[in-house]
mmCIF file as Biopython writes it, N, C-alpha, C and O atoms, coordinates in Angstrom:
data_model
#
loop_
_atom_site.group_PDB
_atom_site.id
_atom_site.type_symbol
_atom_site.label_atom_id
_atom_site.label_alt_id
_atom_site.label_comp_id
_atom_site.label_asym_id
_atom_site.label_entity_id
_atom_site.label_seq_id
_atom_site.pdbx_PDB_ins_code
_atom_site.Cartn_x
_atom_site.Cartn_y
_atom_site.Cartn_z
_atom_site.occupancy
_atom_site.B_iso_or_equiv
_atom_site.auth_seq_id
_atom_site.auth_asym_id
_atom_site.pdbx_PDB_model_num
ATOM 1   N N  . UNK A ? 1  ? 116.101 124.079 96.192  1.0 0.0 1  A 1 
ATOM 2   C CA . UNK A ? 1  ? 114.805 123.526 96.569  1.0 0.0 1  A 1 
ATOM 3   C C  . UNK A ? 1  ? 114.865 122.005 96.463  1.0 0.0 1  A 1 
ATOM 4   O O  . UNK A ? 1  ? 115.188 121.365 95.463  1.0 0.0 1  A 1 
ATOM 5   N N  . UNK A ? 2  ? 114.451 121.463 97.822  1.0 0.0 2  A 1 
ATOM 6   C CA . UNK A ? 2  ? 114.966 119.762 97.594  1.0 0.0 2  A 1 
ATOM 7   C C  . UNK A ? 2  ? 113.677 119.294 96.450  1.0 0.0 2  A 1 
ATOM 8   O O  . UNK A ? 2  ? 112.627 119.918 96.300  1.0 0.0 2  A 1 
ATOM 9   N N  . UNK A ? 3  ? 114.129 117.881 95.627  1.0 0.0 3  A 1 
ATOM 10  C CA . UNK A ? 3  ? 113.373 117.750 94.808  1.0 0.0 3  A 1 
ATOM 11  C C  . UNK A ? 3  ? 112.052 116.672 95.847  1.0 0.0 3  A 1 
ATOM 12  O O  . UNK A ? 3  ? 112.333 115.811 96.681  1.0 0.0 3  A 1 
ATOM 13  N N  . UNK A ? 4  ? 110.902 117.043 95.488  1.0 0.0 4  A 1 
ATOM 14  C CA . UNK A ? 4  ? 109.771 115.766 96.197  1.0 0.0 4  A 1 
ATOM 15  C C  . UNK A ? 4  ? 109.623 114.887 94.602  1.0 0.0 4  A 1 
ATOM 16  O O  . UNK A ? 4  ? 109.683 115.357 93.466  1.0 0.0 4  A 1 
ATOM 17  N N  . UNK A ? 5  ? 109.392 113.341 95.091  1.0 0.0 5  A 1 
ATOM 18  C CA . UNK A ? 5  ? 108.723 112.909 94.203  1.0 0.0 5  A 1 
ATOM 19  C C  . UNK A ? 5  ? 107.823 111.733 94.816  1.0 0.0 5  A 1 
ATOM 20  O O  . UNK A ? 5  ? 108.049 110.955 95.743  1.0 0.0 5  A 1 
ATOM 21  N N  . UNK A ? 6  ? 106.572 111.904 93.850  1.0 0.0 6  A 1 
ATOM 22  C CA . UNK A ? 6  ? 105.912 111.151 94.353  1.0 0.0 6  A 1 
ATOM 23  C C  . UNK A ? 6  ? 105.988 109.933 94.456  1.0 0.0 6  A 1 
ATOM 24  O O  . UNK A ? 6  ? 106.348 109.077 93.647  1.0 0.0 6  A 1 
ATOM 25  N N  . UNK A ? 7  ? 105.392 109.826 96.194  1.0 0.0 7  A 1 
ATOM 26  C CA . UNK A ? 7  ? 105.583 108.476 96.684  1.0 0.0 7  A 1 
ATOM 27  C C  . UNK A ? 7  ? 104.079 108.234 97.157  1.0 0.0 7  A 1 
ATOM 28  O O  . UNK A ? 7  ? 104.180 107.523 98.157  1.0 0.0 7  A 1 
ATOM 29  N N  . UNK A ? 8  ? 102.857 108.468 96.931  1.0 0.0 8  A 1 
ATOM 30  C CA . UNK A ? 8  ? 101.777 108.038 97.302  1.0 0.0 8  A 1 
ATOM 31  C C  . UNK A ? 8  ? 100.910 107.456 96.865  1.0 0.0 8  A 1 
ATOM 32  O O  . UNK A ? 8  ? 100.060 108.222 96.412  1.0 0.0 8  A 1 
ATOM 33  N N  . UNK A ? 9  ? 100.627 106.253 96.740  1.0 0.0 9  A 1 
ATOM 34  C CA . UNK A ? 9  ? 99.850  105.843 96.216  1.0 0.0 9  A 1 
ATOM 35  C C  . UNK A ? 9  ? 98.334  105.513 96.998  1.0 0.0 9  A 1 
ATOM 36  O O  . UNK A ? 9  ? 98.346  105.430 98.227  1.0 0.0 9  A 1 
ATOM 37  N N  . UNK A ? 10 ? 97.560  105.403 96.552  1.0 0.0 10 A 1 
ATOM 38  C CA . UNK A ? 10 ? 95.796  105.365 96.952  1.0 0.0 10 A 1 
ATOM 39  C C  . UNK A ? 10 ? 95.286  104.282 95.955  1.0 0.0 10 A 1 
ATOM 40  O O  . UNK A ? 10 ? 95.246  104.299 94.725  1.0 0.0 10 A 1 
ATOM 41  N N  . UNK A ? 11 ? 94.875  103.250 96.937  1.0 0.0 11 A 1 
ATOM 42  C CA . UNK A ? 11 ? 94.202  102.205 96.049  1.0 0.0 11 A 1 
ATOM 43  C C  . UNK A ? 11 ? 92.571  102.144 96.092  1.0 0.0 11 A 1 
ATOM 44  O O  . UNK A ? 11 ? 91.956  101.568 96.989  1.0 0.0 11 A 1 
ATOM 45  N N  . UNK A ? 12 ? 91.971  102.806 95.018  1.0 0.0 12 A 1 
ATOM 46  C CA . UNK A ? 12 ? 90.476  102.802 95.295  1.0 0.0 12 A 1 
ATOM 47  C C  . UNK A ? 12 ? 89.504  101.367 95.053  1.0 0.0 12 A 1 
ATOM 48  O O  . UNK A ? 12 ? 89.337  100.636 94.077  1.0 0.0 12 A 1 
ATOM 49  N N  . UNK A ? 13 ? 88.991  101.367 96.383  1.0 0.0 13 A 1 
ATOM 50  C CA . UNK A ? 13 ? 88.259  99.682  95.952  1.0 0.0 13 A 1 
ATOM 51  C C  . UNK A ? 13 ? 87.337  99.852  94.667  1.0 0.0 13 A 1 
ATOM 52  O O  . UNK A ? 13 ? 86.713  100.913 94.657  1.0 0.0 13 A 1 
ATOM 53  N N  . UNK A ? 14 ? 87.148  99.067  93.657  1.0 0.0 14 A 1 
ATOM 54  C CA . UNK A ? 14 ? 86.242  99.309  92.426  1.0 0.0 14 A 1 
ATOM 55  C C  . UNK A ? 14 ? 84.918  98.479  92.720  1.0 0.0 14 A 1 
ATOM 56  O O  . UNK A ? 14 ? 83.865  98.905  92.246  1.0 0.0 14 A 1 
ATOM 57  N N  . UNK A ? 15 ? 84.917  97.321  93.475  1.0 0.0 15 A 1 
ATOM 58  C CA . UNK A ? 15 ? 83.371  97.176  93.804  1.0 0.0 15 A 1 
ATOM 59  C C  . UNK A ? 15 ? 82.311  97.913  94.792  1.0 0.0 15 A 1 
ATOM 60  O O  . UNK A ? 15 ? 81.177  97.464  94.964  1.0 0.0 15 A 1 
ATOM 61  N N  . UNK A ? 16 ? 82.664  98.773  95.252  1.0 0.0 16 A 1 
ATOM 62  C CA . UNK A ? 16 ? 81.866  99.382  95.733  1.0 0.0 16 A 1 
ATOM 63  C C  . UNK A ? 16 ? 82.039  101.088 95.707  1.0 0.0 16 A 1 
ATOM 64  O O  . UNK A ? 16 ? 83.039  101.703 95.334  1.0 0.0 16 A 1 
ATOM 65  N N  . UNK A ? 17 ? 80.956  101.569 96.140  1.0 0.0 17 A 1 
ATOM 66  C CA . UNK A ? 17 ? 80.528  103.257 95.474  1.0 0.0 17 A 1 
ATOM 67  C C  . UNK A ? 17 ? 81.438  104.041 96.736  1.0 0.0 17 A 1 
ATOM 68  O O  . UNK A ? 17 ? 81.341  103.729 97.922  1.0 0.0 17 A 1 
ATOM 69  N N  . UNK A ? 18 ? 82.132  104.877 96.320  1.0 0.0 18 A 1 
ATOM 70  C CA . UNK A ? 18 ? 82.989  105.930 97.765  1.0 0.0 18 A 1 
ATOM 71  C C  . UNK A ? 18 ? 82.042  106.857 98.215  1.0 0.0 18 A 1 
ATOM 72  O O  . UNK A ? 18 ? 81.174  107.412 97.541  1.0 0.0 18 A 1 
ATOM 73  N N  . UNK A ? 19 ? 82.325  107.004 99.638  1.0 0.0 19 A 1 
ATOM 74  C CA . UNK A ? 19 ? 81.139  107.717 100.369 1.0 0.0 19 A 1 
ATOM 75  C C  . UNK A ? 19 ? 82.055  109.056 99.967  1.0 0.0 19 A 1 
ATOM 76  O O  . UNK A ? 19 ? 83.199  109.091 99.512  1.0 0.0 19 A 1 
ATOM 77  N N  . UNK A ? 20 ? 81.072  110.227 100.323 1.0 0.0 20 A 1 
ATOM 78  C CA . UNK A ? 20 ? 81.687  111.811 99.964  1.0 0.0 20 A 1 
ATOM 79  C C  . UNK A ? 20 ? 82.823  112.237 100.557 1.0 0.0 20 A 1 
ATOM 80  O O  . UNK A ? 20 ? 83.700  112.875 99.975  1.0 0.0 20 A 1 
ATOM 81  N N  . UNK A ? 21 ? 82.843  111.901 101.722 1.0 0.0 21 A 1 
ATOM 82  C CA . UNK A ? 21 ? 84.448  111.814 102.093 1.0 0.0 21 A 1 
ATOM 83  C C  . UNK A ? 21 ? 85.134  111.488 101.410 1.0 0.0 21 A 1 
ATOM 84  O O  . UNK A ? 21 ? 85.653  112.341 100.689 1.0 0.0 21 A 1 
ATOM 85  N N  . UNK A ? 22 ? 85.388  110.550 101.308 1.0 0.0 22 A 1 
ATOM 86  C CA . UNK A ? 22 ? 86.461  109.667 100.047 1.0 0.0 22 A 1 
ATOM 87  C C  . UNK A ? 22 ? 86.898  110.352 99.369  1.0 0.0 22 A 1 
ATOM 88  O O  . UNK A ? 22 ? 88.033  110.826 99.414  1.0 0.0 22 A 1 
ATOM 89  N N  . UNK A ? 23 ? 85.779  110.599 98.338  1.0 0.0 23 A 1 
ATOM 90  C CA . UNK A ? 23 ? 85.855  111.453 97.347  1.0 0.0 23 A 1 
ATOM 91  C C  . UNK A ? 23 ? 86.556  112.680 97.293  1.0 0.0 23 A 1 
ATOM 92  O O  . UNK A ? 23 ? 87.421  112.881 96.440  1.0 0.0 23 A 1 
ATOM 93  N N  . UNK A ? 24 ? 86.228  113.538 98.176  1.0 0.0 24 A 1 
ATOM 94  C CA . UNK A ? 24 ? 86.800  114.945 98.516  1.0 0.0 24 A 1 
ATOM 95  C C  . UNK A ? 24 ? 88.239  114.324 99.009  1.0 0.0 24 A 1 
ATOM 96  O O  . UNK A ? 24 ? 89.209  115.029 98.732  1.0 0.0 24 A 1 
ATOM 97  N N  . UNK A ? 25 ? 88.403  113.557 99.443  1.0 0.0 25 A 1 
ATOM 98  C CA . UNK A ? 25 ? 90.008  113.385 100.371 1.0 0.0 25 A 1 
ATOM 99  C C  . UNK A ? 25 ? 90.977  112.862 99.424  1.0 0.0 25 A 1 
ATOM 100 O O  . UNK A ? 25 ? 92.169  112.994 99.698  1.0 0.0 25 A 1 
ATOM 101 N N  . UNK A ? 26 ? 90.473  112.025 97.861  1.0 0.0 26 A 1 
ATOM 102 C CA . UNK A ? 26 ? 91.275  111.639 96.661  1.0 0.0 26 A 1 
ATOM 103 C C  . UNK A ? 26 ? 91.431  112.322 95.767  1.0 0.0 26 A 1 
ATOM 104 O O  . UNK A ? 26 ? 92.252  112.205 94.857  1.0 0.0 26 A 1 
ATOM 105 N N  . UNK A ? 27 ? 90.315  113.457 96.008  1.0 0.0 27 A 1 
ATOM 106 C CA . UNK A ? 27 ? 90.106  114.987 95.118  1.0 0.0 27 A 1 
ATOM 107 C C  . UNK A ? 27 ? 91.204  115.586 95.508  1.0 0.0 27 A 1 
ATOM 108 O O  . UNK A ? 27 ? 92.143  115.786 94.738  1.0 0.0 27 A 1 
ATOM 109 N N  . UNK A ? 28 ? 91.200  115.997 96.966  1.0 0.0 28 A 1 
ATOM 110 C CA . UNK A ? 28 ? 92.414  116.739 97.326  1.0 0.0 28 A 1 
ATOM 111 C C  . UNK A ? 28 ? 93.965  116.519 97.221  1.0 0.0 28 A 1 
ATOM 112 O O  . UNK A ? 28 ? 94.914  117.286 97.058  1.0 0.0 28 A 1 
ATOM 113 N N  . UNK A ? 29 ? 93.812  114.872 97.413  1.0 0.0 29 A 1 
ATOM 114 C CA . UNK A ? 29 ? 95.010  114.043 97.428  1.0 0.0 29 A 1 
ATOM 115 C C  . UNK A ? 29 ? 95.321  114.724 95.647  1.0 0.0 29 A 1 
ATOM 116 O O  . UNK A ? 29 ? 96.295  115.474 95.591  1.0 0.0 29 A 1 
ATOM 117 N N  . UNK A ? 30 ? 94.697  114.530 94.538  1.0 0.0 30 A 1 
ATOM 118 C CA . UNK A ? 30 ? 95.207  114.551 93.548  1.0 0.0 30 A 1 
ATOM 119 C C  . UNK A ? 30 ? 95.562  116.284 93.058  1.0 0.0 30 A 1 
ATOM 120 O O  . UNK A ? 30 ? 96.416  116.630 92.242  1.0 0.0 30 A 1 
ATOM 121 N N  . UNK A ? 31 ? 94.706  117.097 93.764  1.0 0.0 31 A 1 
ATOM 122 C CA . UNK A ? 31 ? 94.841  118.300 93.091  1.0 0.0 31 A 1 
ATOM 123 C C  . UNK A ? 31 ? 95.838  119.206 94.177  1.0 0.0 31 A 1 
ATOM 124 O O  . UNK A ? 31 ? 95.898  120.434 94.117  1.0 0.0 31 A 1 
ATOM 125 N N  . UNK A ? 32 ? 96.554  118.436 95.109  1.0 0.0 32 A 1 
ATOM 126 C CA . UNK A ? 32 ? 97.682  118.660 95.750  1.0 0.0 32 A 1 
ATOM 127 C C  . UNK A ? 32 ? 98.651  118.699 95.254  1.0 0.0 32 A 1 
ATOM 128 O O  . UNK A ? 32 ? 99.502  119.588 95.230  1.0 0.0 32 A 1 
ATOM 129 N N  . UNK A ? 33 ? 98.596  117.338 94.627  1.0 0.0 33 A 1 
ATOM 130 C CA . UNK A ? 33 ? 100.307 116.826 93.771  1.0 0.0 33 A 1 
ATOM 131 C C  . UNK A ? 33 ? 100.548 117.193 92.474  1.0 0.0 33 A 1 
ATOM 132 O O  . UNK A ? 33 ? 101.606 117.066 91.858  1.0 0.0 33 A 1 
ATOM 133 N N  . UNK A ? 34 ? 99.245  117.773 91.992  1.0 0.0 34 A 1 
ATOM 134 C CA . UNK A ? 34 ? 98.869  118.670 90.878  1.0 0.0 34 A 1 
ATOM 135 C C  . UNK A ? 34 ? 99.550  120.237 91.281  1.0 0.0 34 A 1 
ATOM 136 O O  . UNK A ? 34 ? 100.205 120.984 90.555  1.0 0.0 34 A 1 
ATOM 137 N N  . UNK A ? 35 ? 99.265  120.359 92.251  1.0 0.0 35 A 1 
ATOM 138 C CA . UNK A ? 35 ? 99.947  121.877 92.251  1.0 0.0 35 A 1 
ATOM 139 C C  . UNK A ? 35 ? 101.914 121.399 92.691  1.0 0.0 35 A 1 
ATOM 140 O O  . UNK A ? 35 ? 102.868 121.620 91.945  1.0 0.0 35 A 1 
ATOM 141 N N  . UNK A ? 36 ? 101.960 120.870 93.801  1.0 0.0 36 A 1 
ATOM 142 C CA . UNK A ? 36 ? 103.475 120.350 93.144  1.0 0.0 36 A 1 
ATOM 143 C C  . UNK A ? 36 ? 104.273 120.510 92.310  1.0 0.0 36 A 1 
ATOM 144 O O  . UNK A ? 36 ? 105.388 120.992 92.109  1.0 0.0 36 A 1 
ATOM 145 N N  . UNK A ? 37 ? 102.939 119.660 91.530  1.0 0.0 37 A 1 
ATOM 146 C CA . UNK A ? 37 ? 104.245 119.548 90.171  1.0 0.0 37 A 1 
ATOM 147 C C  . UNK A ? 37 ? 104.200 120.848 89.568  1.0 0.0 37 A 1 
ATOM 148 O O  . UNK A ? 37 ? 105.148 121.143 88.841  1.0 0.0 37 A 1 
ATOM 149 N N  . UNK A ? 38 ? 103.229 121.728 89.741  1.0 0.0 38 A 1 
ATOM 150 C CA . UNK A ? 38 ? 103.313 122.940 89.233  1.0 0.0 38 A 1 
ATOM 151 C C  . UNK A ? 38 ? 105.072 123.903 89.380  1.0 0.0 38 A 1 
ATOM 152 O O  . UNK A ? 38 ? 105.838 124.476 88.605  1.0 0.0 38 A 1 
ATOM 153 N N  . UNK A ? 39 ? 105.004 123.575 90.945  1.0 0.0 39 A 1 
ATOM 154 C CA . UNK A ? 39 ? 106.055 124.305 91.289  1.0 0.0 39 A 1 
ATOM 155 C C  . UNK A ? 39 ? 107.706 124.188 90.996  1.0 0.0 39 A 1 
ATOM 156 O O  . UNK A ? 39 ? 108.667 124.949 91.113  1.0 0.0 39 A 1 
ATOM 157 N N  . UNK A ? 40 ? 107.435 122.433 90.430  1.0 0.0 40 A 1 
ATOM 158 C CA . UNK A ? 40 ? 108.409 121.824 89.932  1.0 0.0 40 A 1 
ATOM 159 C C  . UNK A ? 40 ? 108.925 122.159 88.584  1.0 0.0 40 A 1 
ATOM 160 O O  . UNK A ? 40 ? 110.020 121.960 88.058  1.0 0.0 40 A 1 
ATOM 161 N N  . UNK A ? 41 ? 107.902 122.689 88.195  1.0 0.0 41 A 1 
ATOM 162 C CA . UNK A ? 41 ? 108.271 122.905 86.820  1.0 0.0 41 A 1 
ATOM 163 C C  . UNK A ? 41 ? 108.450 124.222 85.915  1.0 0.0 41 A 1 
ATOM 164 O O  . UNK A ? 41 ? 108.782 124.120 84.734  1.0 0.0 41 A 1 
#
C-alpha cells in the first residue's frame, strides 16, 4: 500500500467569520485525513 502523507495545507483567514460552506469543506477536509490516518495505522 503506497504510503500518502500529508501535503495539504488550508490557511483560514482569522479576521473574518467563514460562511457555512467553508466550514463544512474544512470539516471535511479534516475528518478525511482523519480517516487516512486511520488506515495508516
Amino acid at each position: 500500500m503506497p504510503q500518502i502523507t500529508r501535503a495539504v495545507g488550508i490557511i483560514i483567514p482569522s479576521e473574518r467569520q467563514l460562511l457555512p460552506t467553508e466550514k463544512l469543506f474544512y470539516q471535511f477536509i479534516r475528518d478525511f485525513f482523519a480517516v487516512l490516518d486511520q488506515f495508516q495505522n
